[in-house]
MDTraj code that builds the backbone (N, CA, C; nanometers):
import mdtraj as md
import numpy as np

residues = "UNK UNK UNK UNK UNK UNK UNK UNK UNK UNK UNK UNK UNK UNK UNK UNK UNK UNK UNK UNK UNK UNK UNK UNK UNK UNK UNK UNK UNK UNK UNK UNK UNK UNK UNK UNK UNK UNK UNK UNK UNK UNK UNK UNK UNK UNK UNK UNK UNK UNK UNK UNK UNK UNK UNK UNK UNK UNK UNK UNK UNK UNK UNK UNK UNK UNK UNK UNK UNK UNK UNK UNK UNK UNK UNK UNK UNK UNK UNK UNK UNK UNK UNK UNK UNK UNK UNK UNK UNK UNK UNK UNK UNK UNK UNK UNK UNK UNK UNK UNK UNK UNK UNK UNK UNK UNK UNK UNK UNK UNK UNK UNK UNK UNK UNK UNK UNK UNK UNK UNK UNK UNK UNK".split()
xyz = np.array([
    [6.2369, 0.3028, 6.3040],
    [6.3602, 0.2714, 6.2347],
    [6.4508, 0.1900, 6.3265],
    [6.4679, 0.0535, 6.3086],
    [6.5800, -0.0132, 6.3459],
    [6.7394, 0.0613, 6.3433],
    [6.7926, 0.0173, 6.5137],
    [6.9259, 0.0615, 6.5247],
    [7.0402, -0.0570, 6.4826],
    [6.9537, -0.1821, 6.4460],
    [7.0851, -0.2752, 6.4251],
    [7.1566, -0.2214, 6.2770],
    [7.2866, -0.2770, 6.3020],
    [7.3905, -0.2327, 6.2217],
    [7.3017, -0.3390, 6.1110],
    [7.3255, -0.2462, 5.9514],
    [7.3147, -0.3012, 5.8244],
    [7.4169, -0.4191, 5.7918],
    [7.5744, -0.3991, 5.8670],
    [7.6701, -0.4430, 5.7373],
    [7.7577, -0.4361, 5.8698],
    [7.9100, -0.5256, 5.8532],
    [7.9733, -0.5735, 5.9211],
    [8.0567, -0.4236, 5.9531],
    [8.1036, -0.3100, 5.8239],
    [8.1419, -0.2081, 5.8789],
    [8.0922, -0.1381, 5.9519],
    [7.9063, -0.1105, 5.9633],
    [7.8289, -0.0532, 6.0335],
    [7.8837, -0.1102, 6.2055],
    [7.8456, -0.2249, 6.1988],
    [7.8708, -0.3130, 6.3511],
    [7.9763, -0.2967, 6.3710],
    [8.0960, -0.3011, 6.3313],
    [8.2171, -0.2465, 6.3429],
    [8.2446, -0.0981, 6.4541],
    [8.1779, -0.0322, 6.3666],
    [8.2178, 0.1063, 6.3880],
    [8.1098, 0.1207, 6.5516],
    [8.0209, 0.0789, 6.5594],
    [7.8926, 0.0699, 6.6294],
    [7.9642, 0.0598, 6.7960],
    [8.0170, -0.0801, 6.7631],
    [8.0529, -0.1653, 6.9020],
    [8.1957, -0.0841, 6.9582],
    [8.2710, 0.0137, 6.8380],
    [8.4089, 0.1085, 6.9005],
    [8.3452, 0.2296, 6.9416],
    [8.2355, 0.2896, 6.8922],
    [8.1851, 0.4313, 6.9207],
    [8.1176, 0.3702, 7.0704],
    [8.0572, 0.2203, 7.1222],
    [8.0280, 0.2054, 7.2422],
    [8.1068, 0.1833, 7.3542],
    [8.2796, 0.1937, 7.3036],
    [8.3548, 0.1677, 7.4320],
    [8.4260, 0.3177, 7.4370],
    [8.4154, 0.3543, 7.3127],
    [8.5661, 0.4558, 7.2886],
    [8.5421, 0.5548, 7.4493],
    [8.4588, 0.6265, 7.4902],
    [8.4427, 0.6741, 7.6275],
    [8.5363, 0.5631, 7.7353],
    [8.5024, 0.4506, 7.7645],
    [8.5995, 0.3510, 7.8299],
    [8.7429, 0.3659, 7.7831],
    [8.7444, 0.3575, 7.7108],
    [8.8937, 0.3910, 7.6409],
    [8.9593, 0.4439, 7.6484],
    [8.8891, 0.5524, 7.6324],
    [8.9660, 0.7539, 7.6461],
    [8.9990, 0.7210, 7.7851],
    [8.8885, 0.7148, 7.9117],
    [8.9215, 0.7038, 8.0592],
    [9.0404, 0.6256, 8.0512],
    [9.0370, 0.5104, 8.0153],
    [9.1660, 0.4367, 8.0695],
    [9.3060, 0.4987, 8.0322],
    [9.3082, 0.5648, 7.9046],
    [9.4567, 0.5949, 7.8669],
    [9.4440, 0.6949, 7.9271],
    [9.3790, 0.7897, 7.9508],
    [9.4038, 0.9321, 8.0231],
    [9.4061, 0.9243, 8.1443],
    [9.3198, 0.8415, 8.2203],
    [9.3014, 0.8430, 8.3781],
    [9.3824, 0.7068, 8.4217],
    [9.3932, 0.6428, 8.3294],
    [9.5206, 0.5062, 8.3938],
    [9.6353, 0.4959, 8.3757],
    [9.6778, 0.5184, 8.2612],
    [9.7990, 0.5093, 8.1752],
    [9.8771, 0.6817, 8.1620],
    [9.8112, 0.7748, 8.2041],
    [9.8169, 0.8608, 8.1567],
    [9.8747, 0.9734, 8.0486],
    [9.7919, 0.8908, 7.9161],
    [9.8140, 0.9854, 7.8373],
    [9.7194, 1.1785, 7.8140],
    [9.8098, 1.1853, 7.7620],
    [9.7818, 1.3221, 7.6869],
    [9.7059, 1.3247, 7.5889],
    [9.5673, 1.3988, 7.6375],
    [9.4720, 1.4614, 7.5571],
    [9.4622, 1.4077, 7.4372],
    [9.5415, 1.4856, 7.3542],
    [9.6380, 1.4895, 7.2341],
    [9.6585, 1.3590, 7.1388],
    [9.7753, 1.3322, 7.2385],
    [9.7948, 1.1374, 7.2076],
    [9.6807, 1.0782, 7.2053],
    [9.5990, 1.0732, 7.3322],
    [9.5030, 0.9649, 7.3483],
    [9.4178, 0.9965, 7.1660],
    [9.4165, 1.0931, 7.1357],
    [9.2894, 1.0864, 7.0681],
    [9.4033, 1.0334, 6.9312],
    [9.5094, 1.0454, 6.8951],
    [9.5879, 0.9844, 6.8065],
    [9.6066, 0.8263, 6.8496],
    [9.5709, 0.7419, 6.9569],
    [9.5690, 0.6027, 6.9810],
    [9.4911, 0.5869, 6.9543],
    [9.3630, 0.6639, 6.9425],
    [9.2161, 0.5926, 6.9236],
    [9.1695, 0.5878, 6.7941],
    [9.2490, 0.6643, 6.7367],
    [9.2396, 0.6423, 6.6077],
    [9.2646, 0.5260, 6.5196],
    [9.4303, 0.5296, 6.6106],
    [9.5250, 0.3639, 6.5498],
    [9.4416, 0.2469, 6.5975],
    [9.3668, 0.2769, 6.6709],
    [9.2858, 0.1259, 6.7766],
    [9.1672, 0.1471, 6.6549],
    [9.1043, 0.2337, 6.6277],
    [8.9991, 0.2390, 6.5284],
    [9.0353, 0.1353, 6.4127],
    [9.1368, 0.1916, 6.3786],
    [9.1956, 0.1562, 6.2175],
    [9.2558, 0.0000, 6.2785],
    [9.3010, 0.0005, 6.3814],
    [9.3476, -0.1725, 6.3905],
    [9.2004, -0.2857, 6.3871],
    [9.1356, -0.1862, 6.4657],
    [9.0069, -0.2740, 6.4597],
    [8.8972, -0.2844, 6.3729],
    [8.9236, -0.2136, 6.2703],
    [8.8510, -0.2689, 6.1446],
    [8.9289, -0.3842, 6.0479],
    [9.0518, -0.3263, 6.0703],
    [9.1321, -0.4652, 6.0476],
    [9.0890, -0.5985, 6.0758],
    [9.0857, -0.5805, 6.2323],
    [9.1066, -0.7189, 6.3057],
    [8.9845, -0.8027, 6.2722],
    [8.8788, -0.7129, 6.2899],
    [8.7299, -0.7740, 6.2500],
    [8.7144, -0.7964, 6.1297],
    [8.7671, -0.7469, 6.0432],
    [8.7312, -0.8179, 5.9187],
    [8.8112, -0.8810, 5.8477],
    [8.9346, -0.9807, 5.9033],
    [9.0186, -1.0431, 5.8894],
    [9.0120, -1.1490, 5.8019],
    [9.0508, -1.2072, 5.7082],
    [8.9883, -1.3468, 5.6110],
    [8.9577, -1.4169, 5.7561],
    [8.8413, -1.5260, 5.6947],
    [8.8494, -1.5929, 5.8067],
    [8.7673, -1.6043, 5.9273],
    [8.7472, -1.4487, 5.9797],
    [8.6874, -1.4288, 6.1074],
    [8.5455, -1.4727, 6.1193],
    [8.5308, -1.5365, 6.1558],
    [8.3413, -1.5260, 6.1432],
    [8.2972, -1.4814, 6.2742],
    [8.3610, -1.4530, 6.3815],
    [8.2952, -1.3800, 6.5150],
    [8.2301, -1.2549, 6.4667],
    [8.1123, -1.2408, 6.5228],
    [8.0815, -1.0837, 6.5217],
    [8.1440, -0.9971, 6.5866],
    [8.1503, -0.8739, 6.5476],
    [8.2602, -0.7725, 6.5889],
    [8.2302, -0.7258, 6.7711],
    [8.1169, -0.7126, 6.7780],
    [8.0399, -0.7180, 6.9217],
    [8.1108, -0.8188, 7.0142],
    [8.1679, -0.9446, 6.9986],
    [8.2111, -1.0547, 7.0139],
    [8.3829, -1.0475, 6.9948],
    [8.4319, -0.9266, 6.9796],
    [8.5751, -0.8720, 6.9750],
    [8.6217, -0.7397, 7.0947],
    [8.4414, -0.7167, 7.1711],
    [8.5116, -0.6107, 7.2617],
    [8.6300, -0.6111, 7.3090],
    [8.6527, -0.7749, 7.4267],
    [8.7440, -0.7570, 7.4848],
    [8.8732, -0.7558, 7.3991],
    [8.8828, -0.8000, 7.3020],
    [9.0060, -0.7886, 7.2378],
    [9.0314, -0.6351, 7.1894],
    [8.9501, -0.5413, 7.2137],
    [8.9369, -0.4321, 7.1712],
    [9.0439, -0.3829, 7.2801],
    [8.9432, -0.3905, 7.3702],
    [8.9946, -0.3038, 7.5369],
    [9.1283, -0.3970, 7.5395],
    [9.1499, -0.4704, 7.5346],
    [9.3057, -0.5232, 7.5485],
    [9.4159, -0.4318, 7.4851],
    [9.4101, -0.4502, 7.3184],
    [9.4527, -0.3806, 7.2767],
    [9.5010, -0.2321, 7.3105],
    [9.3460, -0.2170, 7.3380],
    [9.3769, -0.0259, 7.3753],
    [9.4762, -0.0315, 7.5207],
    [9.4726, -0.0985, 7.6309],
    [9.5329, -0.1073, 7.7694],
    [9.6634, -0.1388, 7.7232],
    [9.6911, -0.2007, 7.5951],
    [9.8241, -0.2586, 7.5673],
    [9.8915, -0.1146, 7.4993],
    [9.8223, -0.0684, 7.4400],
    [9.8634, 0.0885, 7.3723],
    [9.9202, 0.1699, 7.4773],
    [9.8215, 0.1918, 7.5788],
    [9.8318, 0.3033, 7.6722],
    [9.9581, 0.2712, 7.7905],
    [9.9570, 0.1176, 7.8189],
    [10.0667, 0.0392, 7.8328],
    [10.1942, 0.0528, 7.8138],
    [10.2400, 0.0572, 7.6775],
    [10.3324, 0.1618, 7.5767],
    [10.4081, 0.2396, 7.6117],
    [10.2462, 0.3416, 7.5814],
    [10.2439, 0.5040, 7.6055],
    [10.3662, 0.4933, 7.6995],
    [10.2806, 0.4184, 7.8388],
    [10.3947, 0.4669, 7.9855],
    [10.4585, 0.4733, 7.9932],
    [10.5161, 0.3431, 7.9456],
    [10.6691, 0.3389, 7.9495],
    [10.7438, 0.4008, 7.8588],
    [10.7228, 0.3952, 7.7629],
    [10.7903, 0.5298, 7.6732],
    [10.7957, 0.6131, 7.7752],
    [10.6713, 0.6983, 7.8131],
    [10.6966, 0.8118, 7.8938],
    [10.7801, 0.8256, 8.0043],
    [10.7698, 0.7019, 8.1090],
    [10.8868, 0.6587, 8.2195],
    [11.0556, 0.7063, 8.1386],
    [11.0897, 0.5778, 8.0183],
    [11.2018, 0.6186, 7.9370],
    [11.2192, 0.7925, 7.9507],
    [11.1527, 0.8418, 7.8996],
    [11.2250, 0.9907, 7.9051],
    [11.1877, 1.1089, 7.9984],
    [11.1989, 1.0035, 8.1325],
    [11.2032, 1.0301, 8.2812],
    [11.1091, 1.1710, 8.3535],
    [10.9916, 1.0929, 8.2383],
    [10.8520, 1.1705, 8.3405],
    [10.8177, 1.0868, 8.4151],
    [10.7894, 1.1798, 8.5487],
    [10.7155, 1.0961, 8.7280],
    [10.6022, 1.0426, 8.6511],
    [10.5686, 0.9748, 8.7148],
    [10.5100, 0.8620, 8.7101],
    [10.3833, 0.8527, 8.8430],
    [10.2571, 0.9144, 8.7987],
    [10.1788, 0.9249, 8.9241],
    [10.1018, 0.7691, 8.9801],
    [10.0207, 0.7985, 9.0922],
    [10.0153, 0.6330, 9.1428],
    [9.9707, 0.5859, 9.0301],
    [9.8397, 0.6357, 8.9898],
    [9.7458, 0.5240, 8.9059],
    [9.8380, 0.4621, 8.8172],
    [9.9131, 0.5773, 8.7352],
    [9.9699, 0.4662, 8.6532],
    [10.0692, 0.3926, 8.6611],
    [10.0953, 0.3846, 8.7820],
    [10.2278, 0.3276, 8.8450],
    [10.1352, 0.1806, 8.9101],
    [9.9940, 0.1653, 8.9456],
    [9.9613, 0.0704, 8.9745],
    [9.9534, 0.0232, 8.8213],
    [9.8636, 0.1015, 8.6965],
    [9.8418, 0.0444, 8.5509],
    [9.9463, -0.0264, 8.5384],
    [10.1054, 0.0297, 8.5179],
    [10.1913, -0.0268, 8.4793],
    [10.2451, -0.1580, 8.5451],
    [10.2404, -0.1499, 8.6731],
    [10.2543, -0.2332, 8.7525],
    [10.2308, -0.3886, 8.7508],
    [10.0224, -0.3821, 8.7351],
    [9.9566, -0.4972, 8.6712],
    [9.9698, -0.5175, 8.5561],
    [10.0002, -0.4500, 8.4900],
    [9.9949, -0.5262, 8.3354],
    [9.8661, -0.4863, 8.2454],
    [9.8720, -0.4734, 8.0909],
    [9.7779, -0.4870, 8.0461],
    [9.6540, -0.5246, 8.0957],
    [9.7116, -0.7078, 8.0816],
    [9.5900, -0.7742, 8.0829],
    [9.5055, -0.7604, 8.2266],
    [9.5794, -0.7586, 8.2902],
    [9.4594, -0.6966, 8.4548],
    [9.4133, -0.5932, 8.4248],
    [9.4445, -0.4981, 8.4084],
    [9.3888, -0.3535, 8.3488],
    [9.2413, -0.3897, 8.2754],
    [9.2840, -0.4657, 8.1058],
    [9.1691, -0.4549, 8.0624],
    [9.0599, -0.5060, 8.1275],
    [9.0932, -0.6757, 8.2230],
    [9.0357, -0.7525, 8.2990],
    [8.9415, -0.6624, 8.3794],
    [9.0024, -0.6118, 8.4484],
    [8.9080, -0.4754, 8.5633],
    [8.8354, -0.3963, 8.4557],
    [8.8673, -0.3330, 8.3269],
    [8.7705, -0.2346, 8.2857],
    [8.6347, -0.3586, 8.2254],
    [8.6628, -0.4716, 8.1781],
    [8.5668, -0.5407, 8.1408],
    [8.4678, -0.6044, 8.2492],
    [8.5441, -0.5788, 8.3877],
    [8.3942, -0.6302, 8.4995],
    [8.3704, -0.5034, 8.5109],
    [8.4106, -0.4017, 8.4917],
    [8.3630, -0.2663, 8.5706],
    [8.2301, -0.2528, 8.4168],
    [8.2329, -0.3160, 8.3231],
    [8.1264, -0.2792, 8.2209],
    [8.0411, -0.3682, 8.1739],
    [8.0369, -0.4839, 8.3053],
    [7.9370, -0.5849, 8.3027],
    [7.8464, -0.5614, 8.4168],
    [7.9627, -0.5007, 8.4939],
    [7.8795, -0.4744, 8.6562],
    [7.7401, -0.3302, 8.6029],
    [7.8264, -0.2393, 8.5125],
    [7.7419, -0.1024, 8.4735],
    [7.6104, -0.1806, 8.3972],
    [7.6175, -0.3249, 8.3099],
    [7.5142, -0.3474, 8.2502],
    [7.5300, -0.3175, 8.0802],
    [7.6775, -0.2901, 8.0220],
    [7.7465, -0.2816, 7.9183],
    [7.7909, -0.4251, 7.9097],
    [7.6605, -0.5345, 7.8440],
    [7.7655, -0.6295, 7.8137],
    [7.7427, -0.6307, 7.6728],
    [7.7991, -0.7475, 7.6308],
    [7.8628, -0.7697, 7.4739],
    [7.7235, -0.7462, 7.3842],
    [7.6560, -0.7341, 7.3836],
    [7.5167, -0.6886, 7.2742],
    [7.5272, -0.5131, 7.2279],
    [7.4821, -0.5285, 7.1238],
    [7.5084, -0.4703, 7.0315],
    [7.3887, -0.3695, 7.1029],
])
top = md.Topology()
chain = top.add_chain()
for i, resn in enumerate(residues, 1):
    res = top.add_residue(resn, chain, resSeq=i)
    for name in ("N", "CA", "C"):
        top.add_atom(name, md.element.get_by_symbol(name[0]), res)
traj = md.Trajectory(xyz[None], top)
């Protein structure tokens, strides 16, 4: 039995169930969210990204949207922080370096750290 996705929602769902582990790490161990939260962002990143991929228009394959995935999510957890900074919770290093660099370095580093593992863009 073939594992390729049938249908663009199949591939969809396929290529988020292969980062969401990356994901979870980054908002919890970078950004540091809460348990809790994180799994309420991953939801909204779920639901944005069936959106995004099946946008009028799009003809990229969804596999071909990781990094815009992991952006997104680093931009969430991003957020998170500073909200959390605002109502003057410490702020430990990591995410004081996360916040520091920015999103886009953030996602930048988790996307070589998952080319170097041998996680590249194929389905």
């Amino acid at each position: 039995m073939s594992t390729k996705p049938v249908n663009r929602d199949e591939e969809i769902a396929l290529v988020f169930a292969r980062v969401l582990e990356t994901i979870d790490t980054a908002l919890v161990g970078l950004y540091g969210v809460s348990r809790e939260d994180a799994t309420s962002i991953e939801q909204g990143l779920l639901d944005w990204f069936r959106r995004y991929a099946r946008r009028p228009g799009s003809a990229r394959a969804p596999r071909s949207l990781r990094t815009d995935l992991i952006m997104m999510a680093c931009r969430a957890g991003h957020v998170y922080s500073v909200a959390q900074l605002d109502e003057g919770n410490a702020v430990r290093d990591v995410r004081e370096r996360s916040l520091a660099l920015g999103p886009e370095v953030i996602a930048k580093e988790i996307l070589d750290s998952l080319e170097k593992r041998g996680e590249d863009h194929n389905p």
